[in-house]
N, C-alpha and C positions, 0 to 999 in steps of 0.2 A: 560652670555648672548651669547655669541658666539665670531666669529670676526669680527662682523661692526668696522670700524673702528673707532677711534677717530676722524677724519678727516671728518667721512662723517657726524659726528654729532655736528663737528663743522660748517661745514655750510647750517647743518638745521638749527642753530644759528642764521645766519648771516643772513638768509631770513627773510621777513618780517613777524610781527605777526599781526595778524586781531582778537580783543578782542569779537567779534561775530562770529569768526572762530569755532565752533564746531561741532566735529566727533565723529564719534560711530564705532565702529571696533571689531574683534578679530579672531583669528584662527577658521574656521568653516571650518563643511562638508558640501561640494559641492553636490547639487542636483542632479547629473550624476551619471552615473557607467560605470568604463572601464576594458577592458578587463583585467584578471589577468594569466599572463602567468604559473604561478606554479601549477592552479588550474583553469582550463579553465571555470568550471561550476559554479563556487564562484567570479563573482568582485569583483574588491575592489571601494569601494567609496573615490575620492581623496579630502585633506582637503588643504583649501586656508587662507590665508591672505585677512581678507575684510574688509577697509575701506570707510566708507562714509563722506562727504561732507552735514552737514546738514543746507547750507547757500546755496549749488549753488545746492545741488541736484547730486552729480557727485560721481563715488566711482573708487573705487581701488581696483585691484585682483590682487595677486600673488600665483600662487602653491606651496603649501608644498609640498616636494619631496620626497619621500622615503630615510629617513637617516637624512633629514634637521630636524634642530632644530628650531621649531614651533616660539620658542619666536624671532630668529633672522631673522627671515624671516618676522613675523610679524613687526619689527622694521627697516629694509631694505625697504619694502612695505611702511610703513609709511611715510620716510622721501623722498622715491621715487617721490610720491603721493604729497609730499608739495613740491617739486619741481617742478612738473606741474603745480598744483594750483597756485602758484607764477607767473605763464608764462602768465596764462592766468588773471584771475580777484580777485583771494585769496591774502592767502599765507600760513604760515603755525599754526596752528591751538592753538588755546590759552587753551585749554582744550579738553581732551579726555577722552572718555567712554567708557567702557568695561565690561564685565561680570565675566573674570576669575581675581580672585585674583594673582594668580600667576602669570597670562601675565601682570600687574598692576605694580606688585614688577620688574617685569625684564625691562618694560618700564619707570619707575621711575628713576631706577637708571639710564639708562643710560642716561634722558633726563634731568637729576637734574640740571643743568645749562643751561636750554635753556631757562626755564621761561613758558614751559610747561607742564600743570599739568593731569596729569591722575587718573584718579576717577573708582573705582568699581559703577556699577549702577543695580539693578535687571533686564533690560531688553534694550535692544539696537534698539528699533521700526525702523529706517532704515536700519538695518542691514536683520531683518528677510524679511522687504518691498523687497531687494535687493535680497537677494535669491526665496524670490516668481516672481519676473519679471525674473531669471536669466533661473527658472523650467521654466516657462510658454513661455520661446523664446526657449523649444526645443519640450516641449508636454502639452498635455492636461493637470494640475498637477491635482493628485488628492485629494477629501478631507481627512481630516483625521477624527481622532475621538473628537476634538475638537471646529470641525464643530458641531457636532451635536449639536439640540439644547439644551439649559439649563447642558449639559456635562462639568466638571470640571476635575480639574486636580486630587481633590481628590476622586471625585465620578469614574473617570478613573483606579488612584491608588489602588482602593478596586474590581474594573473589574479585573484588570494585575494580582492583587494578587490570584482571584477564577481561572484565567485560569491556574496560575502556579501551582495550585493544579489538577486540573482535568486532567491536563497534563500527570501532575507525577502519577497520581492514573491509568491511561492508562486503561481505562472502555472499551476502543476498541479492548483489549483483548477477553473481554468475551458477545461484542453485535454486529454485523454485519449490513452492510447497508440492509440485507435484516428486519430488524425488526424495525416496527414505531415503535414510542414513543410517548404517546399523553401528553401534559403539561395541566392537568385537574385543577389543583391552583400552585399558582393566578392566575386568569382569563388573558390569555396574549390578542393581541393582536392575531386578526382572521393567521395573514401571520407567526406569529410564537408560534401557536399551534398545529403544529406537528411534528417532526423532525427523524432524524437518526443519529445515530451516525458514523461517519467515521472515517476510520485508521485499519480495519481488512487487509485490502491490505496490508499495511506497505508503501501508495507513499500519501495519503494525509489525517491528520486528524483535527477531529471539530467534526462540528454540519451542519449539512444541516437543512432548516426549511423549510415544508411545510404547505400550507393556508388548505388542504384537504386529507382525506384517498385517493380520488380519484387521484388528485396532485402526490403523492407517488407511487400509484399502478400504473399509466401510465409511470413512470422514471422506476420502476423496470418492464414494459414489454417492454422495448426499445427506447420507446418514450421521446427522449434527447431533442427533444424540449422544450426550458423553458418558464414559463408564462411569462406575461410581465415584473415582479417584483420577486424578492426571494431574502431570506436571508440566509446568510450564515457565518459561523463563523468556520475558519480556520486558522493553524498554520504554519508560513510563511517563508522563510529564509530573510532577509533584504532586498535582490533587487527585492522582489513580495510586497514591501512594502509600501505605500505613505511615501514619503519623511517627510510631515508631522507629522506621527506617527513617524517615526525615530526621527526625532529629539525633540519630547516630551520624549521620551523613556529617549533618553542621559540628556535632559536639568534638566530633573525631579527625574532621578535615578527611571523609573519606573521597577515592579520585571520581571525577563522573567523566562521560564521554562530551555530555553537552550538558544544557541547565535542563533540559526537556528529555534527558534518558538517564532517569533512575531505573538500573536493573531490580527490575521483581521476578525472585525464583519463591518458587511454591507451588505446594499439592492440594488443588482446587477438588473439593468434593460435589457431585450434581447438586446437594440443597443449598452450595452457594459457602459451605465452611471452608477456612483455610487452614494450609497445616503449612510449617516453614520446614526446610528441609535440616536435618543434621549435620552434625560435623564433615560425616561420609559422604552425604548428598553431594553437599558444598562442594567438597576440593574435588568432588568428578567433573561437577559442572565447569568450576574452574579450569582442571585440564581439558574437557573439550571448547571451552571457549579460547586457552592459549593454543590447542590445535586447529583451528577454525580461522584462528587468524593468523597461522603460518604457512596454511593451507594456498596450494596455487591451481591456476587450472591445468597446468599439465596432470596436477593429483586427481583431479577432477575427472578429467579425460580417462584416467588407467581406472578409475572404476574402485581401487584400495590403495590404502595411501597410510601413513604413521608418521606420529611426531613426536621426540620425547622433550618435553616439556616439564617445567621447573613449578611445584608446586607447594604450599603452604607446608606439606607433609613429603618433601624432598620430590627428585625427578620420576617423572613418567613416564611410561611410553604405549601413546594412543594410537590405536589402527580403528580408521574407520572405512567405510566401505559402503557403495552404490550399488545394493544388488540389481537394478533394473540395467544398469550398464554393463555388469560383468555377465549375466545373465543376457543379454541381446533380449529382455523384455520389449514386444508390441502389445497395445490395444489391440480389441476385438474391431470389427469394422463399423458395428455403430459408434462408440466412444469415438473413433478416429473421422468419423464423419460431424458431428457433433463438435469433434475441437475444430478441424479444419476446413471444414462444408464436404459434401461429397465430391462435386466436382473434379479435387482435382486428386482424387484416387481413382475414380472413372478416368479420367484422364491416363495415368498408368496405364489402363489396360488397352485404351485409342491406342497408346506407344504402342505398348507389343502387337498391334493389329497390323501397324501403320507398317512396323518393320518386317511384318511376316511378307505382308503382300508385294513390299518393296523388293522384296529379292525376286519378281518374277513379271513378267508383262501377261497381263491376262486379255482372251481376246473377248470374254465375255463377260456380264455379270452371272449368270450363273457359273461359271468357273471361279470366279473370286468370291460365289459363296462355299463354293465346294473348296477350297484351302481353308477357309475360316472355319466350316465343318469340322474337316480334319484336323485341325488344329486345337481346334476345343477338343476335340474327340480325346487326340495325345494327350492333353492338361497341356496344354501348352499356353492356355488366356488363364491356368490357374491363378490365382494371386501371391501362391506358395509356390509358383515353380520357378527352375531357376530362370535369372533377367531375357539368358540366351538362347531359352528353352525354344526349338524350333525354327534355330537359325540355321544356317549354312555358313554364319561366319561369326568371329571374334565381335562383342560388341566397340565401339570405341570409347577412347578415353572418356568422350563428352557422356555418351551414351551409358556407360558404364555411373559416369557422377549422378546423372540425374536419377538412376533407380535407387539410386543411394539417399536421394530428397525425398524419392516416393516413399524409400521405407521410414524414414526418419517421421514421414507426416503418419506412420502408423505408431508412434513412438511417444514419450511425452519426458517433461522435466530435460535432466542433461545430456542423454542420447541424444537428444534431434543435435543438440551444438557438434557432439562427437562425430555424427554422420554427417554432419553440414562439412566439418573439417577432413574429413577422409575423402566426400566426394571433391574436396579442392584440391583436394593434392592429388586426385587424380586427375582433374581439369579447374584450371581456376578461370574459362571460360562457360563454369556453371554458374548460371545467375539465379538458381531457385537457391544454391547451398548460401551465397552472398545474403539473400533475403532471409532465410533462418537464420543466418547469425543476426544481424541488422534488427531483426525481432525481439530477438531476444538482447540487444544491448541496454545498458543502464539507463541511457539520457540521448535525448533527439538528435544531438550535437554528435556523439558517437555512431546512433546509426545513420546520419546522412551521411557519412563518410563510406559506412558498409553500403549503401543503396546504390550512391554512386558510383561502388566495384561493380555493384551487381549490373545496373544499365549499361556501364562500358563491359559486361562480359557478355551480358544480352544481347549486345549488339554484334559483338565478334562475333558470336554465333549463329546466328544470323546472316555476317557480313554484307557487303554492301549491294551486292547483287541483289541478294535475296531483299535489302528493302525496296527497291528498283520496283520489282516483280511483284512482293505482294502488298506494297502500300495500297490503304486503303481496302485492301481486302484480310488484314489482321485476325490472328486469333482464330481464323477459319484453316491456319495450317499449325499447326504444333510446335513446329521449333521456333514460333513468334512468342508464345504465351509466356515463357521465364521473362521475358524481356519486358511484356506489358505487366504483369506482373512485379518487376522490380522498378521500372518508371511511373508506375500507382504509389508504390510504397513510399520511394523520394519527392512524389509530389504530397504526400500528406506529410511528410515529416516536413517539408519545406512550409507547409500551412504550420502546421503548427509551432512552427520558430518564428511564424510573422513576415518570412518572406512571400505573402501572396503574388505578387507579381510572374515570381517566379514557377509556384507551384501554376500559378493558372496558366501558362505558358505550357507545361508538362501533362497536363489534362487537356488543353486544346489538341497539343501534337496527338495525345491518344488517343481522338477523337478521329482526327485526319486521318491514325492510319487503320480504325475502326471507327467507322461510321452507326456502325450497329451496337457500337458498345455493349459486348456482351457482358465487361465489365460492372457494369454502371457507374462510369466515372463522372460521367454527369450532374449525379448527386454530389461527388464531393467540388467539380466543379462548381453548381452553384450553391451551396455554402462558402468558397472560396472567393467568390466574385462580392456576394455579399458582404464577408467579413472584411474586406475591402473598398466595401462601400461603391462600390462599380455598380447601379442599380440597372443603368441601360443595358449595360452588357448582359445582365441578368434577365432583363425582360429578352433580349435579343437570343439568349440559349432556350428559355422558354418556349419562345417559339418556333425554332429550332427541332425538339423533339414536343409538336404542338399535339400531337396522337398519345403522351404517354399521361397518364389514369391514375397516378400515383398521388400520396398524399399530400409529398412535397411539393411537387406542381400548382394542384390546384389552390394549397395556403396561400403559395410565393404569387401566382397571379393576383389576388386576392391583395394582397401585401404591397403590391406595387401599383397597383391601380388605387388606392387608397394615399397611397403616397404621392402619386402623379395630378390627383382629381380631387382626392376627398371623399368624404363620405356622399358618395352619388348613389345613384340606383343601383348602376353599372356595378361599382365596387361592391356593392350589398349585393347582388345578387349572384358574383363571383364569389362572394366568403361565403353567401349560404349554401351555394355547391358544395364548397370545398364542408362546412360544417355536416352536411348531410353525408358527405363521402364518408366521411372520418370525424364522429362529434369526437373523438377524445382527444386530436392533436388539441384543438382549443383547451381542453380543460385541462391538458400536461403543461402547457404555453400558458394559461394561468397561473396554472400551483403547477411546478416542476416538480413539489415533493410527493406528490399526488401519480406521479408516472410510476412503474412496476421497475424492477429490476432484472437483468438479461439480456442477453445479447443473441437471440434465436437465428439459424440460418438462414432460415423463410420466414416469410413474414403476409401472413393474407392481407389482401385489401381490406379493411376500413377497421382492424384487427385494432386492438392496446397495443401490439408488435408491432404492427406498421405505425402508429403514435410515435411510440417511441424516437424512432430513428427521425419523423419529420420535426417533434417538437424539441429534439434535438437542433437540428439543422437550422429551422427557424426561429426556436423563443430569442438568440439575443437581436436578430432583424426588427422580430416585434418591438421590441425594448427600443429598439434604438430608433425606428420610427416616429417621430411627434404625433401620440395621440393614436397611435395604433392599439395599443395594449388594451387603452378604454374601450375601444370601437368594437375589438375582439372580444371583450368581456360583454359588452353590452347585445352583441350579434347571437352569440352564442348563448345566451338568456330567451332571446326571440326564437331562433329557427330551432325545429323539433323535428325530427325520425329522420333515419337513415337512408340513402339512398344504394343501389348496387351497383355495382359497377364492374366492367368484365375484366375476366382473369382471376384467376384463383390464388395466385400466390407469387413474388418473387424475390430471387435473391438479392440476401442484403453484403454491401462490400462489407467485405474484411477492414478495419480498419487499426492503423499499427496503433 
């Protein structure tokens, strides 16, 4: 038991007993959460000593302590508590109740000669009464899932166990918030027959439900306004949790996926009320989460798919369905500009120029404007007409794959994977369809393996001649661009797994075979160099492209000459350039939290846009500089107004 003493439980003894004295008690978690110094973003919830008074109505709290042993503190507390009671109108207690066995055994023995009996009992009704008043004198409490109506611990049980599957099955791999899901059987109810699936970000996943297609299409163009009502089902870490549910969870042994995803299902109202779903709710959401996680991507690909599945209230059988895939849904042209950049939808229509004129030797330029005429004339550069429109021959297999990436870039959610898969199997020497799968994979490690198809299919297509010929002149002929394209993509994912060496290796080659980087891989070359700590070679790409205006440039000068010299004129009068180009890369390289959110196509000179992307690239150089970070702070305090600088705007890479 610990060390209460003998003493002190001899005169619990000695106080008086009251044969209508009975309590209800035991070690519980406290409704609160405080702070945790080891792990500032994790509370901990602290657990107490609680007894009640089920004659006057009066209880007892004592904190278990971090290191205290639970059983003596609840037996401390106890005799604490009859010594009050005594003072006033009790005394101390002819009978006790509790729920753990264990705390029964450790309080038996030591009370065996008081004439005090302790009993195991399935439920302690004053205890739980006493932690619902203790929530509700600091907040709102909220309900749990036990509220709802007709909801059981076991109809719960067989919920906990479909979420710990759908979990584990992690569907949010291969569907995006951009892609409804309509729940066609069983007929749900109107508020949760349409959903998405969440978790492609990697910050929050579930199920989002919405009443309408219309519902959905307004969330995905901006519009964060929510109805008055939605449902939502999401997986939680403990303090996003109703207390409620926690303590069903622990009392019940219900299943979790992890210690950090408690399923919360509920119909959130805009003032912030919650409502828990019913019986009926329940066992739908359960059978789409045991469909979800039976789910595979061939179901995926067909657009409607069903699973009948085993539920609390006997078997199921769920048809869901991807209208934007059965339907062959595109974006408009701005949205698809906006997701992709414009370029390489302009690029589409290069193709079809490239192949009109190709069937013919022109002796003039006015003759090769007059086919282009007439071909616009037919619709033939339509963007709706068909791929062949205005040929004289069959297109090819390759030829054929890639309008299939063009249309895919018009396309969003699981379509683009469908069409990335269709143009493969009509050539798996397309390396733009390689790069949309690769994009859309789970984990870095996964898509360096797609990237890697995609450069050896870039290059087949290409083949060797063709790099003979236009090395060094890249990107100025069309059937190079999948391939610079796919070896950008594997050099950032090769950053990003830390094999720098490698990726700068793959950005220098793309450099050699454009010199003009219409890419701009430059940029990620020098953050690669950097994060690598290669600072010569960083100055030596600097000057390299010593014409180019941009924000990262002139920080990184700035940056290195500070590094090489010190705080000289020299470096001071490099960062106040760079400060006056662009005062806001300093103040995002300051306060990072202070930078905006967004990822824009363009980006103007001296823009919070253009910021972005440099104090990107640079804040951790700053950081990792000795005595940079002060220098930067202190410069950027001194130097005042902006300076212009030419050019208006340019693109920013894609980054996976």
């Amino acid at each position: 038991m610990g060390t209460t003493s003998s003493l002190a439980v001899g005169r619990f003894r000695l106080l008086p007993q009251r044969t209508n004295e009975l309590w209800q008690g035991g070690v519980v978690a406290l409704p609160m959460w405080i702070d945790n110094p080891a792990d500032p973003s994790r509370p901990t919830r602290p657990r107490g000593a609680l007894w009640c008074s089920l004659r006057s109505g009066r209880i007892h709290l004592a904190v278990v302590g971090e290191g205290d042993v639970a059983s003596r503190v609840a037996l401390d507390a106890l005799i604490e508590f009859a010594k009050r009671e005594s003072k006033l109108d009790g005394g101390r207690p002819s009978r006790v109740e509790v729920r753990d066995p264990a705390l029964r055994d450790a309080l038996d023995e030591a009370l065996a000669s008081t004439g005090t009996s302790v009993v195991v009992v399935p439920s302690v009704p004053a205890v739980e009464q006493a932690l619902r008043e203790l929530e509700a004198s600091q907040s709102d409490p909220l309900p749990g899932f036990l509220d709802g109506a007709g909801v059981t611990v076991e109809r719960l049980r067989a919920f906990a166990d479909a979420a710990v599957a759908f979990h584990r099955a992690r569907i949010w791999q291969h569907l995006s918030n951009d892609d409804l899901v309509v729940v066609e059987s069983p007929t749900p109810p109107k508020a949760l027959s349409h959903l998405c699936v969440m978790g492609g970000g990697g910050q929050q996943f579930g199920l989002a439900f919405f009443p309408t297609r219309a519902a959905f299409d307004k969330l995905m163009a901006g519009d964060v306004r929510r109805a008055d009502r939605a449902y939502g089902l999401t997986f939680d870490p403990p303090s996003a949790i109703p207390f409620a549910d926690l303590d069903t969870w622990d009392a019940h042994a219900l299943p979790l996926a992890a210690p950090e995803a408690y399923p919360l299902f509920a119909e959130m109202s805009r003032s912030g009320g919650v409502r828990r779903p019913d019986a009926r709710a329940l066992t739908l959401a359960e059978a789409l989460l045991r469909a979800f996680a039976d789910t595979t991507e061939t179901d995926l690909d067909a657009g409607r798919w069903q699973r009948d599945v085993a539920t609390f209230d006997g078997r199921v059988t769920v048809v869901l369905s991807l209208p934007d895939i059965l339907a062959e849904t595109r974006i408009d042209a701005d949205e698809a500009a906006r997701s992709f950049g414009g370029p390489l939808l302009a690029e589409q229509a290069n193709a079809r120029i490239s192949r009109i004129l190709g069937q013919q030797a022109f002796g003039s330029l006015d003759e090769v404007n007059a086919a282009l005429a007439s071909a616009r004339q037919a619709g033939f550069l339509d963007p709706d007409a068909p791929p062949a429109a205005g040929l004289g021959r069959p297109l090819t297999p390759l030829e054929q794959a890639q309008d299939l990436v063009y249309e895919a870039h018009e396309t969003i959610g699981r379509r683009r994977i469908v069409l990335a898969r269709r143009a493969l199997a009509l050539s798996d020497a397309c390396a733009d369809a390689w790069c949309l799968l690769a994009s859309a994979a789970p984990s870095p490690g996964e898509a360096l393996v797609l990237y890697e198809k995609a450069v050896d299919a870039g290059r087949r297509a290409i083949g060797e001649r063709g790099f003979e010929e236009l090395a060094g002149h890249f990107w100025g002929d069309l059937s190079t661009r999948p391939y610079m394209r796919a070896r950008a993509g594997l050099a950032e994912v090769l950053a990003a797994l830390g094999r720098f060496d490698e990726a700068i290796g793959h950005y220098e080659g793309l450099l050699a075979l454009n010199p003009d980087d219409n890419q701009g891989n430059r940029y990620l070359l020098l953050e690669a160099l950097l994060d690598a700590g290669r600072y010569e070679a960083a100055g030596a790409l600097l000057g390299r492209f010593e014409d180019d205006g941009s924000a990262e440039w002139m920080y990184c000068r700035a940056l290195l000459a500070f590094r090489s010299e010190g705080d000289t004129p020299a470096a001071r009068a490099a960062l106040s350039e760079a400060i006056r180009g662009n005062p806001h890369v300093a103040r995002f390289i300051i306060d990072p939290d202070s930078a905006p959110d967004g990822d824009p196509s363009f980006v103007t000179f001296g823009s919070p846009d253009e910021a972005v992307g440099a104090s990107d690239l640079l804040g951790p150089a700053f950081e990792e500089v000795a005595g940079a970070l002060d220098w930067l702070t202190r410069e950027a305090a001194r130097v005042k107004g902006p300076r212009s600088r030419k050019g208006a705007r340019r693109g920013r890479q894609t980054r996976h």
